[in-house]
N, C-alpha and C positions, 0 to 999 in steps of 0.2 A: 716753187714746185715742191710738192711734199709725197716722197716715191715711198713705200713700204715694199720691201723684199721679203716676200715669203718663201721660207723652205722647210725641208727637211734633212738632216740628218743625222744617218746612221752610226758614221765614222769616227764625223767631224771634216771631211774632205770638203761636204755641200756646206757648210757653215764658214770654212774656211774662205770659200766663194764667195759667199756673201758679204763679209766682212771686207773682201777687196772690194766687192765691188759697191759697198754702202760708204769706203773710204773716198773711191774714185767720184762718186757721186756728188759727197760732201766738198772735196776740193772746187767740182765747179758751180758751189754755192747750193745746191738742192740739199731739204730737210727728209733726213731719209731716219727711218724706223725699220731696225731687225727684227724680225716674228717669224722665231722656230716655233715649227709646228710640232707638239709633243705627247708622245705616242702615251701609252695607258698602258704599255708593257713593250721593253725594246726586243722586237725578235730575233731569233739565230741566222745566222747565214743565209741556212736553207729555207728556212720559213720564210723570211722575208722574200728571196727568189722567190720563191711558192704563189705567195701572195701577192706578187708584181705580178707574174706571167698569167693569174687567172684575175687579176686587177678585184683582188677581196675588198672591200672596205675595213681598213682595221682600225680600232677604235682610238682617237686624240680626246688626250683632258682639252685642250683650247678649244671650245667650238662656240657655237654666238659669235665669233670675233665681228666686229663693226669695225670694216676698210673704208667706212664714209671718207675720211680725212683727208685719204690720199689721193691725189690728182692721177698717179699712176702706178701700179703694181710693179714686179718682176717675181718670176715667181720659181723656185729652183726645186733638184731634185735630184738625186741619185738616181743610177742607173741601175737595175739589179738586174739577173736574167735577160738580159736585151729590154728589158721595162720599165716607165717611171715608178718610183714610190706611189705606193695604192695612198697613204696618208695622204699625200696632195686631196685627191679626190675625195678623201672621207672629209678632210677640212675643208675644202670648198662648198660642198654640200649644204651646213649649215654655218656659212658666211655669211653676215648680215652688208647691207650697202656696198654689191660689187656688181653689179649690173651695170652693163658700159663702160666700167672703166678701162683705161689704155693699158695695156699687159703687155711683157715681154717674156721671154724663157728664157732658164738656162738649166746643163744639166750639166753632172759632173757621172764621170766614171773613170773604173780600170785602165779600159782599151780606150781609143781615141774616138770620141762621139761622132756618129753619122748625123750631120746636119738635116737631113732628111728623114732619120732614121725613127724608127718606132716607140722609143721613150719620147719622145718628140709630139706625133702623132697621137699616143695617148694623152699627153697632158693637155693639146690641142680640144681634143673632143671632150675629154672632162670640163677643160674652162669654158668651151662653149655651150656647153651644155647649162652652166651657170649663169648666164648670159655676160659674158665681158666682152670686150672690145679687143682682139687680140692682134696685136702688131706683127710684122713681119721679124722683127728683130730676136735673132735668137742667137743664143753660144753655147758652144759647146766646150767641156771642159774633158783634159786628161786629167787626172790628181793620182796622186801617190804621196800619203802621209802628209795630208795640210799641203801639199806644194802642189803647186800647177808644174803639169810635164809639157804640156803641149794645148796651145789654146790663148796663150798670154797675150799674144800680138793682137787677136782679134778684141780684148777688154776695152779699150780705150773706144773703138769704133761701135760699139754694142752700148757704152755708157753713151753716146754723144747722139745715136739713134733715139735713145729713151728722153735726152731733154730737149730733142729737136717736133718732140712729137705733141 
């Protein structure tokens, strides 16, 4: 199985995410590839809010990317204003070879993610809107400074979903 975890971010909290979970991945034998998505100019605080809450398209040097390879996505993102990163969306837009494939989520924020909740939901309607295949499985992350506060227990059960699938 050959997973590519795509994210963004701002911090480094969502990158720190990935990195677990591209570790965890690799422990039980899947060929997993990192692809931060990278912005054309990093935005301030407020702008970024801004630009979540009204889901802007802001512009990535990475686009064309060709996901052929991989069997199945994950795909992550900071939380801003109650919102996913709008960069998800501008990269997925012009993604080449992602039509069907098998996707999971995860998000990281401040407060503690609403499994249900609206950065959620946006990333939802963005990736289907690309046409992927999107799995039930998702996580949510607390982070503060690279660390997970609250969210850790469910990593192990969210990787085992993604090589079951």
């Amino acid at each position: 199985m050959t997973v590519g975890i795509v994210y963004y971010s701002r911090t480094g909290n969502t990158r720190a995410a990935a990195q677990i979970l591209a570790e965890k991945l690799k422990k039980k034998q899947a060929a997993v590839d990192l692809i931060e998505i990278e912005a054309v100019k990093r935005p301030g605080f407020f702008t970024a809010g801004r630009a979540a809450m009204k889901q802007l398209e802001l512009p990535v040097k990475n686009t064309d990317v060709d996901l052929g390879k991989y069997s199945s996505l994950i795909v992550g993102s900071p939380t801003w204003g109650g919102c996913c990163s709008p960069f998800v969306k501008t990269f997925f837009s012009s993604a080449k070879n992602i039509k069907g494939k098998k996707t999971a989520l995860f998000i990281t924020g401040g407060g503690i993610p609403d499994p249900q909740g609206k950065p959620r939901e946006m990333m939802q309607q963005s990736l289907t809107n690309v046409g992927v295949n999107l799995s039930d499985s998702f996580l949510g992350l607390q982070m503060k400074k690279g660390s997970i506060v609250v969210g850790e227990q469910h990593i192990d059960g969210f990787v085992q979903s993604i090589l079951e699938k």
